[in-house]
C-alpha positions in Angstrom: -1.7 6.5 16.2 -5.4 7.5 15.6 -7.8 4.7 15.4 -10.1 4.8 12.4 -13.6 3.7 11.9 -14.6 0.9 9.5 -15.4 3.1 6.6 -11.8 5.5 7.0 -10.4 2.4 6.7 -11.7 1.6 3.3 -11.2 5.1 2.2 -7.8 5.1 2.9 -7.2 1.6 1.5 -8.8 3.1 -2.0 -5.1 4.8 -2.6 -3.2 0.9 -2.2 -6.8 -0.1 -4.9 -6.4 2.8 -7.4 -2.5 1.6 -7.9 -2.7 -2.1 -8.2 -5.7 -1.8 -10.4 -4.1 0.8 -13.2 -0.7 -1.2 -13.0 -2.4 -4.7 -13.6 -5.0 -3.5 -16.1 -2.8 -1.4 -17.8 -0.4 -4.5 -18.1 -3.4 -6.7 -19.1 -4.6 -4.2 -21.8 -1.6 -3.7 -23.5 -0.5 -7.2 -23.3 2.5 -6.9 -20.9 4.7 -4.3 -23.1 3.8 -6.8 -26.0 2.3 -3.6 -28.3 5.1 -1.4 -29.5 6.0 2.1 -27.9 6.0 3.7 -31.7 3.7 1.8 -33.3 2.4 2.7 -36.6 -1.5 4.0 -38.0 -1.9 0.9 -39.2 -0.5 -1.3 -36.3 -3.1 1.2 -34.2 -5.6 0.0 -36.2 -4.5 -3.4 -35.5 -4.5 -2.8 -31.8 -7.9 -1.3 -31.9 -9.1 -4.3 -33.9 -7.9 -6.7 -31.4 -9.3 -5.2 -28.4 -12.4 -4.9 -29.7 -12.5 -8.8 -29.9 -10.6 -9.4 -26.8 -12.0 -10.3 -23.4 -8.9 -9.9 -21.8 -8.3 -6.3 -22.9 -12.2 -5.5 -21.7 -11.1 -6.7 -18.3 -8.0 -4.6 -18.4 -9.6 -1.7 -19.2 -12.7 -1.9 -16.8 -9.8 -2.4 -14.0 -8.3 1.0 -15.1 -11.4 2.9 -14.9 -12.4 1.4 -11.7 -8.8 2.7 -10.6 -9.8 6.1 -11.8 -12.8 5.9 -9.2 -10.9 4.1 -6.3 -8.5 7.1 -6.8 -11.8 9.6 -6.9 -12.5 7.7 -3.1 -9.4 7.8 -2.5 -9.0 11.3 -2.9 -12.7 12.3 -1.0 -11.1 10.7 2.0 -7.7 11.6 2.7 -8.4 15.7 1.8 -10.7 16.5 4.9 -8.5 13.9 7.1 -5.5 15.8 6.4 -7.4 19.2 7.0 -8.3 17.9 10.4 -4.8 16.8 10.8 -4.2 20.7 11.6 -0.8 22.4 11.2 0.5 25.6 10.0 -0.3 25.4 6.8 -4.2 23.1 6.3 -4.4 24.8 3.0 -1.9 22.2 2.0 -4.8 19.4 1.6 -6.2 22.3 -0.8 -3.4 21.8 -3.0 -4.0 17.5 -3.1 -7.2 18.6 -3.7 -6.1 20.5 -7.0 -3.9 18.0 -7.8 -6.1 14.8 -7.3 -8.5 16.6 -9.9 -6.3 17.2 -12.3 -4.5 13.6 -12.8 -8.2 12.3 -13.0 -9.1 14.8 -15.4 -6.0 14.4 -17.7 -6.1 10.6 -17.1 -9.9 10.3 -18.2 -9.9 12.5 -21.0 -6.9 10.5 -22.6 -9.6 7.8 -23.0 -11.2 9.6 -25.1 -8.3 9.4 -28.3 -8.6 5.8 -27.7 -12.3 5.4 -27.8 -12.6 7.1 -31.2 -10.2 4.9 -32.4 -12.0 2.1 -31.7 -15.3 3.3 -32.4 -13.7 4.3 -36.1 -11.6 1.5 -36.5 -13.1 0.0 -40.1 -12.7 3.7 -41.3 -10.2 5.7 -40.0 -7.1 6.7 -42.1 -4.0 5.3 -40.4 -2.7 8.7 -40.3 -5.3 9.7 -38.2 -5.4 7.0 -35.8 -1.5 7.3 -35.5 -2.7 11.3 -34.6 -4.8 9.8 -31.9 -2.7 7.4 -30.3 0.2 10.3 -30.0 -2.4 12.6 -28.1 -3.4 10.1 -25.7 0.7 9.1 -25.1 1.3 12.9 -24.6 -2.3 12.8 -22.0 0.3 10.4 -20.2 3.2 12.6 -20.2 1.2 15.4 -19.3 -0.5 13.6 -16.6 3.0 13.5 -14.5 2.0 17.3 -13.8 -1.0 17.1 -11.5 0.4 14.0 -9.9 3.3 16.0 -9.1 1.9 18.9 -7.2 0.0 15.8 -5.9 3.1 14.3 -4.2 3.8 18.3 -3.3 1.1 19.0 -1.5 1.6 15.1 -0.1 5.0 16.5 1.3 4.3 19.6 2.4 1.1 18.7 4.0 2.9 15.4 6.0 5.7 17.8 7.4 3.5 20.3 8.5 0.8 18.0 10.3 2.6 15.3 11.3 0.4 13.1 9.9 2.7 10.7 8.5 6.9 10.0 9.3 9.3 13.1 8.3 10.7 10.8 6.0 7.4 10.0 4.2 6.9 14.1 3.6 10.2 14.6 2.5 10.0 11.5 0.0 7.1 12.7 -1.3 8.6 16.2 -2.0 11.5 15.0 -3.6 9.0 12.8 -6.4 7.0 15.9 -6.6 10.2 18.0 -7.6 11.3 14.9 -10.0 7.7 14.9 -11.6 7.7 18.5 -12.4 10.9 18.6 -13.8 10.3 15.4 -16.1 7.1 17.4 -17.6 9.4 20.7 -17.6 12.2 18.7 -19.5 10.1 16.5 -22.2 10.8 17.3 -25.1 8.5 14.3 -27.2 6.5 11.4 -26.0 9.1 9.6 -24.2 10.0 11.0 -20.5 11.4 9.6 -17.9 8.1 7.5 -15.6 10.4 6.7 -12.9 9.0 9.7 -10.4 5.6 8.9 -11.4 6.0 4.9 -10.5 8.0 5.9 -7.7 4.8 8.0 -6.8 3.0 5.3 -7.4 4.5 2.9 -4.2 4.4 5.8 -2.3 0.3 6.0 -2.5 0.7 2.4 -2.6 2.8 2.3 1.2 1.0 5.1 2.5 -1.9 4.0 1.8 -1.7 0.5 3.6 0.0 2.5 6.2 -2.6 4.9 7.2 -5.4 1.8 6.5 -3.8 -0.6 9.1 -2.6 1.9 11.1 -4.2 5.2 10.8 -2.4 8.5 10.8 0.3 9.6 13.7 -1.2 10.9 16.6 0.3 14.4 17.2 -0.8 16.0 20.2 -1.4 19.7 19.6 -0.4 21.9 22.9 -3.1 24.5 23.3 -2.3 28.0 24.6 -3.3 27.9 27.9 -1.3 25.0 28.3 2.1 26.9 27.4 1.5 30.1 29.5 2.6 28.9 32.3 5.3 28.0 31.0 5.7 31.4 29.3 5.3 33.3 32.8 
């Protein structure tokens, strides 16, 4: 194994940060599943209401977005570490790259629904608030896309570096595969999360993995070394 400096340490621990702080403030904002999965305009309106007077939800919410930039760190980190990891194929850590963005752009700008039904809460029609809540649920749905060719580029990137177990890459492939067929095969708001929670402990393992640990050391034979060999 490679042995990392304090601050790769902390950069790789920002993947095990980003998911235990969306899945607990998630939980805390929406009250532990307590908030219905169809709710009506007016029970958005409710739910707007509510937060807005809630410490609780405040917290919740400020330990999503602080998820969002743990997962930015995250992200920074682990794209030039697999580049250096070498391979056939370092354009790989392009491709986490790509999809890293895109789940923190489609996860931020699903905020934005919510926010202007708060900010609108004494006046919006329930109607429109409904509208709102239904385009940040479908932000969610859609999110499972750029997380997926996340966990592909993961996969492919693991295999061809060694910088994880074969069984981590492969894994990682398979929830990438899941993930884009959930997205290809939704139909409505409601699809399946398992490949994207699943996604979620593996960040989660790999992440404390490569922090306590560091990456596998693969030692790369260099030319001259093999032509002897060769002759």
């Amino acid at each position: 194994m490679d042995k990392l400096s304090p601050t790769d340490r902390i950069g790789a621990a920002c993947g095990a940060a980003y998911v235990a702080l969306i899945l607990v403030g998630n939980g805390i904002a929406t009250g532990n599943g307590q908030q219905s999965n169809d709710p009506t305009g007016q029970q958005v309106i409710q739910y707007a209401d509510q937060a807005a007077h809630s410490t609780v939800v405040l917290v919740g919410r400020t330990m999503e977005i602080l998820g969002f930039v743990a997962l930015a760190f995250f992200i920074a980190w682990l794209v030039p570490t697999l580049r250096r990891a070498g391979g056939p194929a370092p354009w790989l850590s392009n491709v986490v790259l790509v999809g890293g963005l895109g789940t923190l752009a489609v996860k931020i700008a699903t905020i934005a629904p919510e926010a202007a039904v708060d900010a609108t809460r004494q006046t919006i029609d329930p109607a429109m608030a409904k509208a709102l809540y239904d385009v940040s649920g479908a932000g969610f749905v859609l999110s499972f896309l750029p997380f997926a060719i996340l966990m592909l580029g993961l996969g492919g990137a693991v295999l061809t570096s060694g910088f994880l177990g074969r069984f981590a890459g492969w894994s990682a492939i398979v929830l990438g595969i899941a993930g884009l067929a959930v997205v290809v095969m939704a139909s409505s708001l409601d699809a399946n999360p398992m490949p994207f929670l699943l996604g979620l402990l593996w960040v989660l393992v790999a992440s404390v993995r490569l922090a306590w640990r560091g990456p596998r050391r693969v030692r790369v034979v260099a030319a001259d070394e093999l032509a002897p060999a060769l002759a």
